[in-house]
C-alpha positions in Angstrom: 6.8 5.1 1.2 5.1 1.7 0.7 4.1 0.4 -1.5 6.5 1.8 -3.6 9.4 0.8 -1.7 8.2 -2.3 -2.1 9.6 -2.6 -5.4 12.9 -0.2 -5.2 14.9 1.5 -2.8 14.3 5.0 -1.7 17.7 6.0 -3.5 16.2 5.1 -6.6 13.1 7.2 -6.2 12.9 9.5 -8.7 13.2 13.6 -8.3 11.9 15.4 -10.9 12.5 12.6 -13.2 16.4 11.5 -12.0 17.3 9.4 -9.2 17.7 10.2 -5.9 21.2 8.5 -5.3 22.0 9.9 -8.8 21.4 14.0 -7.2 24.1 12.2 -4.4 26.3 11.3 -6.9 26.2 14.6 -8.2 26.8 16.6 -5.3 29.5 14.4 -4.1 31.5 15.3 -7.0 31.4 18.6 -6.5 33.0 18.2 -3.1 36.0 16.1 -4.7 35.1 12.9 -3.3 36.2 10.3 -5.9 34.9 7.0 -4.5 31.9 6.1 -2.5 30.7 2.7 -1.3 27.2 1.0 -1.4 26.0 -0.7 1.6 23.2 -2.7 0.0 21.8 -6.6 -0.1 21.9 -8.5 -3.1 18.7 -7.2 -5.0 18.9 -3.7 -4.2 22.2 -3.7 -5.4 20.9 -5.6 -8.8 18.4 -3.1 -9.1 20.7 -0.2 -8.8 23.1 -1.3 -11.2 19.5 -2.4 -13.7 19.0 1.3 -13.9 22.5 2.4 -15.2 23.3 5.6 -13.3 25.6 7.9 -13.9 28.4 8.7 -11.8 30.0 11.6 -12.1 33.5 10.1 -12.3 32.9 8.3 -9.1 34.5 5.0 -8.5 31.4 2.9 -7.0 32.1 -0.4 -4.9 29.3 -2.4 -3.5 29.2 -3.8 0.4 26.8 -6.6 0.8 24.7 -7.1 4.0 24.0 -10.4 4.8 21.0 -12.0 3.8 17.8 -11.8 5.7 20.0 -10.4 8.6 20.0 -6.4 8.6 23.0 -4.8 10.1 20.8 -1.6 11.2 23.0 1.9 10.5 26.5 1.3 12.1 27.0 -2.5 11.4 27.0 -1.9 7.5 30.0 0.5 8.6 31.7 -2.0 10.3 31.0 -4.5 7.1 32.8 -2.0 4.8 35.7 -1.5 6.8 37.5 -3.8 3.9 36.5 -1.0 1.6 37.2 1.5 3.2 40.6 1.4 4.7 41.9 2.5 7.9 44.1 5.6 6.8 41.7 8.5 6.1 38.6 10.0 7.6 35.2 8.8 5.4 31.5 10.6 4.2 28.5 8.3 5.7 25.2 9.1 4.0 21.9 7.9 4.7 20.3 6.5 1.4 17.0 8.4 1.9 18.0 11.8 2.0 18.4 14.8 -0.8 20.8 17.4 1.5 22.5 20.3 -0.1 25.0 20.0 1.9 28.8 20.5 1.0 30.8 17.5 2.2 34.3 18.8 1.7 32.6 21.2 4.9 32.3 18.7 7.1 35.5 17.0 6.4 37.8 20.5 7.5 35.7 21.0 10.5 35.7 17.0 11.5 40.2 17.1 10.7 40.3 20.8 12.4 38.8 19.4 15.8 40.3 15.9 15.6 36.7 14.5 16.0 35.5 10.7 16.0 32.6 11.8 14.4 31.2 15.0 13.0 27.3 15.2 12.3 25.8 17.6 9.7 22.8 19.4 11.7 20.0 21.1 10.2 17.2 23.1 11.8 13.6 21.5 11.8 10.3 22.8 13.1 9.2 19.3 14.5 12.5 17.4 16.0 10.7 14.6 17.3 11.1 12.0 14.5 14.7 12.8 14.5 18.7 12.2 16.4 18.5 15.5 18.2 21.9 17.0 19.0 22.8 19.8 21.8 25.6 22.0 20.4 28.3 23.3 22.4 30.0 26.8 21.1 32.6 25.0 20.0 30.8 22.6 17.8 30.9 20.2 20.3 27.5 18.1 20.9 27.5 17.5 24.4 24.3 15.4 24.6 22.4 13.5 21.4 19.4 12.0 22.1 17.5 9.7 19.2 13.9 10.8 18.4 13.0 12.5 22.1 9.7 13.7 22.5 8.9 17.0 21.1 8.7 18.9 24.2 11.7 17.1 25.9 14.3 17.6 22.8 17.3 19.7 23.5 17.8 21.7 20.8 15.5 21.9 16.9 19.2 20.6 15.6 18.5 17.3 13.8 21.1 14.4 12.5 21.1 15.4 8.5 21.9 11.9 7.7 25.5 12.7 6.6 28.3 12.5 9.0 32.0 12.5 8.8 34.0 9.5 10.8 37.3 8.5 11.7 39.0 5.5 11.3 39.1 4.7 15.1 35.1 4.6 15.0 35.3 0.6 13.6 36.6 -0.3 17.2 33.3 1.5 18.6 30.8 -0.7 16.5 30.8 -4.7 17.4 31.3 -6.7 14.7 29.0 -9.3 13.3 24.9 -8.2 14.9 22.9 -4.9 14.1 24.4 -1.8 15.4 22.5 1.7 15.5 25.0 4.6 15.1 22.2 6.7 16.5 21.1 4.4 20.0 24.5 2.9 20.3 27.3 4.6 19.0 26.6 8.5 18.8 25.7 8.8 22.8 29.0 7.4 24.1 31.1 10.0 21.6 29.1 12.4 22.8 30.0 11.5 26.3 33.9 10.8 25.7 33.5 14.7 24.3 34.2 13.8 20.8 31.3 14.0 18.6 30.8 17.6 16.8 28.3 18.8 14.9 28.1 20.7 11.5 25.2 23.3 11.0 24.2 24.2 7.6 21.0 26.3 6.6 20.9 24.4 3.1 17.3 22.5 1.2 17.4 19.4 3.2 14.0 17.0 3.2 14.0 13.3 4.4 11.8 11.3 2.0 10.4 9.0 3.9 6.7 9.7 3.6 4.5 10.6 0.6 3.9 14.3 1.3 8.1 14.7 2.0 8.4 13.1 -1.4 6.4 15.4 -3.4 7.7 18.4 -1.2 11.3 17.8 -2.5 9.6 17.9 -6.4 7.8 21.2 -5.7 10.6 22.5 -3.9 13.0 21.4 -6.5 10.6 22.3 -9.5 10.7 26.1 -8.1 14.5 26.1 -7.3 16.5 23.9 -10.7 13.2 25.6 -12.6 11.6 23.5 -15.1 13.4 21.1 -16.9 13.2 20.7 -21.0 10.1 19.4 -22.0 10.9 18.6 -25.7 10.7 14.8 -27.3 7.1 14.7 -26.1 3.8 14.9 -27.9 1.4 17.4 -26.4 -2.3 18.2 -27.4 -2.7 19.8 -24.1 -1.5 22.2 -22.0 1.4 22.5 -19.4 1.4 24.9 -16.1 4.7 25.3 -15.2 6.3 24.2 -12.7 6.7 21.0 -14.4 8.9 17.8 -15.4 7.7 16.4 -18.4 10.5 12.9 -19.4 10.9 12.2 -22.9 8.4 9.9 -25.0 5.1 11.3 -23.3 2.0 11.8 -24.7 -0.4 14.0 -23.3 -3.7 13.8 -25.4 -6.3 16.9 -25.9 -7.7 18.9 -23.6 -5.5 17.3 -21.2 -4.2 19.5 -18.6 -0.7 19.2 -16.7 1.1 21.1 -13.6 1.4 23.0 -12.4 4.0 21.1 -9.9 3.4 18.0 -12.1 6.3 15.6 -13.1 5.6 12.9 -15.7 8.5 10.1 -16.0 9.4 8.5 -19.5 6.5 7.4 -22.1 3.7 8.1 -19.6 0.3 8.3 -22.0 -2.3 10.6 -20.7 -5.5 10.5 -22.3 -8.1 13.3 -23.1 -9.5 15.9 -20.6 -6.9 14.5 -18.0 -5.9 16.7 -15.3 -2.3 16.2 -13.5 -1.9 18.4 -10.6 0.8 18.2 -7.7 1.6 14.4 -8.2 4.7 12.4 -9.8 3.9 10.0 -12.2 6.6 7.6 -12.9 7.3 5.8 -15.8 5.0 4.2 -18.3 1.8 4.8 -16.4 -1.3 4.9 -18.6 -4.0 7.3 -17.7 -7.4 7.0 -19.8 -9.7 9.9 -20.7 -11.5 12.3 -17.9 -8.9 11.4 -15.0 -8.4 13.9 -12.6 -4.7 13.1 -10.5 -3.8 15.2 -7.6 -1.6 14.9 -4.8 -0.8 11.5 -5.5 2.2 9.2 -6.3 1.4 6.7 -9.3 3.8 3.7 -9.7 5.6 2.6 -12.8 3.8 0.8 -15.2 0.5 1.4 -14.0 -2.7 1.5 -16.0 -5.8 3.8 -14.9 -9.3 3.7 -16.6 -11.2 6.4 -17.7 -13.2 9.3 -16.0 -11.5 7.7 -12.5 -10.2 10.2 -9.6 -7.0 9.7 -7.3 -6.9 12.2 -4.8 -4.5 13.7 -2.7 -2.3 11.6 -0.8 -2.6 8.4 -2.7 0.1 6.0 -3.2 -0.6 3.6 -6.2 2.2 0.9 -6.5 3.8 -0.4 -9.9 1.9 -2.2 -12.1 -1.8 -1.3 -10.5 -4.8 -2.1 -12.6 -7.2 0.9 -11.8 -10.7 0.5 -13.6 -13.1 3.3 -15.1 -15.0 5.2 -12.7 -13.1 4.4 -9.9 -12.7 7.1 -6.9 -10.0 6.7 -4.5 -9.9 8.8 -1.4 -7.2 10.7 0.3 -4.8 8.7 1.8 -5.4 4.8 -0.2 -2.9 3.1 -1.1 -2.9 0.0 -3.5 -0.1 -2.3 -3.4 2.1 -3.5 -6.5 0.1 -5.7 -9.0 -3.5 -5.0 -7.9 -6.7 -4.6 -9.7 -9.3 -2.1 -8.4 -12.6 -2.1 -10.2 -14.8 -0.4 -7.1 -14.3 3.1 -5.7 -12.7 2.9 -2.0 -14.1 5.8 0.2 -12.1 5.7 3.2 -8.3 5.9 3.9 -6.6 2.2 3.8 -4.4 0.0 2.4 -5.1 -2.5 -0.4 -3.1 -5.8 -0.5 
C-alpha cells in the first residue's frame, strides 16, 4: 500500500470514510471484549491517538516495540505479556485486516478443546500468499504451512489474521528477537496436536494491496449501503453507491460514484468525474479531471483537465499539474510534484 503507508498505518486506512481499526473496535464490542491492546512503535502509536478514535467502551493500552528493532508477529505477543496477564485466554488480531468474524466464536471453541491456539480460517480462491492450515474433523489442524505454493497447499483454508491463545503460548515465543507466529510458532502446535482451527464463511479481505483496498469499499458500499451524504455542497450529481464525508464540495457538472468515497472537505471542481476510487481527505481536484480506480492521498492537490487511471496510488500532499496523464499502475510518493504525464507503470520518488 505504499506510498500511503508511508505516512499511516494500515489500521488507520480509511473504509468508506472510518478507520479501519475503528470497524475493529466496533466489532469487538459486540463480542463483549472489554479491553484490547496495541502493539505499536512510538509514532504509529502518536498517530493513532492524533486521530481520536472512538472506542466503543473499550479500554485501550499501548505495547511499545522497540525502536528500529521489529519484533515480527509473535515477539510483540511476548512484549505484551505485562498487559496481558497470565490468567485468561486472549484475541490476537492482525492490524491489516477488516474480518466479520465473531470473536466470542472462537473463544468457546478454543476453551471447549483446551487448545494453545485456535486460528480463524476462511476460504480463498488463491491460498498462496497466505498460512495455509489442514483441518482435521475435529477442528484440529494437523499441518500449517506459511504461504506454500499454490499447487502444493493443503487445503484453500487460510490464517484470517485473528486467533485465539492461551496463556501457556508466552513459554513458546523467545523473548527479546523477532518471532513469526506463522514460521515459528504455529508448526510446532500443530505438531504437539494442539492448534485448532475456526472456519467462518463471513466478508473477510486483507488490505494489503490497492485493488484489496478498494474491494473492501465496493464490497462495503453494496453491503452497510450508502452512508448520509448531507453537510456537503453539491452542483453535481452522485451515483450511488457512494460515501460522500462532510464539508465537500462538488462543483457543476461534476459527476461522482458510482463506488466513489470522498473523505472530509474534498473540493472537486467542474466537469470532474470520480469513479471507483477513494479520495481521502482534503484532496483538491481542479476542473475536467477524470479519477478512476485510483487511491488519492490526503491533502493532495490535482490540476485541471488531468487523468489518474485505474490502479494509481497518489501519496499525501502530491502536487499533480494540469494536463497531466498518469497511467495504470503509477504511483507518486508523499510530497511530490508532477508537471509531465508518465506513460508507463512506476514508481515516483
Amino acid at each position: 500500500m505504499r506510498p500511503l503507508s508511508c505516512t499511516r498505518p494500515k489500521s488507520l486506512f480509511p473504509v468508506i470514510n472510518k478507520p479501519l481499526l475503528q470497524w475493529t473496535f466496533e466489532r469487538l464490542a459486540k463480542s463483549k471484549i472489554k479491553d484490547a491492546i496495541l502493539a505499536v512503535n512510538y509514532q504509529t502509536e502518536a498517530t493513532i491517538k492524533q486521530h481520536r478514535i472512538p472506542k466503543y467502551g473499550i479500554h485501550v493500552e499501548y505495547s511499545r516495540d522497540p525502536l528500529r528493532k521489529p519484533l515480527g508477529t509473535a515477539g510483540p505477543i511476548r512484549k505484551a505479556e505485562k498487559h496481558i496477564g497470565c490468567k485468561d485466554s486472549f484475541i490476537v488480531l492482525n492490524g491489516d485486516i477488516f474480518a466479520d468474524v465473531d470473536y466470542g466464536e472462537i473463544l468457546k471453541l478454543h476453551e471447549q478443546k483446551k487448545a494453545m491456539a485456535t486460528i480463524a480460517l476462511h476460504r480463498v480462491e488463491d491460498p498462496s500468499r497466505y498460512g495455509v492450515a489442514e483441518l482435521s474433523g475435529d477442528n484440529r489442524i494437523i499441518r500449517f504451512v506459511e504461504k506454500p505454493m499454490r499447487e502444493s497447499a493443503p487445503s484453500n483454508l487460510i490464517n484470517a489474521g485473528a486467533y485465539a491463545l492461551s496463556p501457556a503460548i508466552f513459554d513458546y515465543i523467545p523473548k527479546g528477537r523477532a518471532v513469526s507466529i506463522e514460521r515459528e510458532i504455529f508448526p510446532i502446535l500443530a505438531e504437539e496436536k494442539r492448534l485448532f482451527g475456526c472456519v467462518f464463511e463471513g466478508l473477510w479481505i486483507d488490505i494489503g494491496k490497492p485493488e484489496d483496498f478498494l474491494q473492501i469499499n465496493r464490497v462495503l458500499l453494496d453491503t452497510v449501503g450508502s452512508p448520509p451524504t448531507n453537510k456537503i455542497r453539491c452542483s453535481g450529481r452522485i451515483k450511488m453507491p457512494a460515501a460522500i464525508d462532510k464539508e465537500v464540495s462538488i462543483g457543476k457538472g461534476s459527476i461522482v460514484g458510482p463506488y466513489a468515497v470522498l473523505g472530509r472537505r474534498v473540493k472537486l471542481g467542474e466537469n470532474v468525474s470520480i469513479e471507483d476510487s477513494v479520495i481521502l481527505p482534503d484532496v483538491t481536484i481542479s476542473d475536467s479531471c477524470r479519477v478512476t480506480g485510483a487511491v488519492i492521498g490526503e491533502g493532495a492537490l490535482i490540476g485541471e483537465r488531468t487523468k489518474i487511471k485505474k490502479g494509481c496510488m497518489i501519496g499525501d500532499h502530491v502536487t499533480v499539474g494540469d494536463n497531466v496523464t498518469l497511467a495504470e499502475g503509477v504511483s507518486v510518493c508523499p510530497a511530490k510534484q508532477i508537471s509531465q504525464s508518465v506513460l508507463v507503470p512506476k514508481t515516483i520518488c
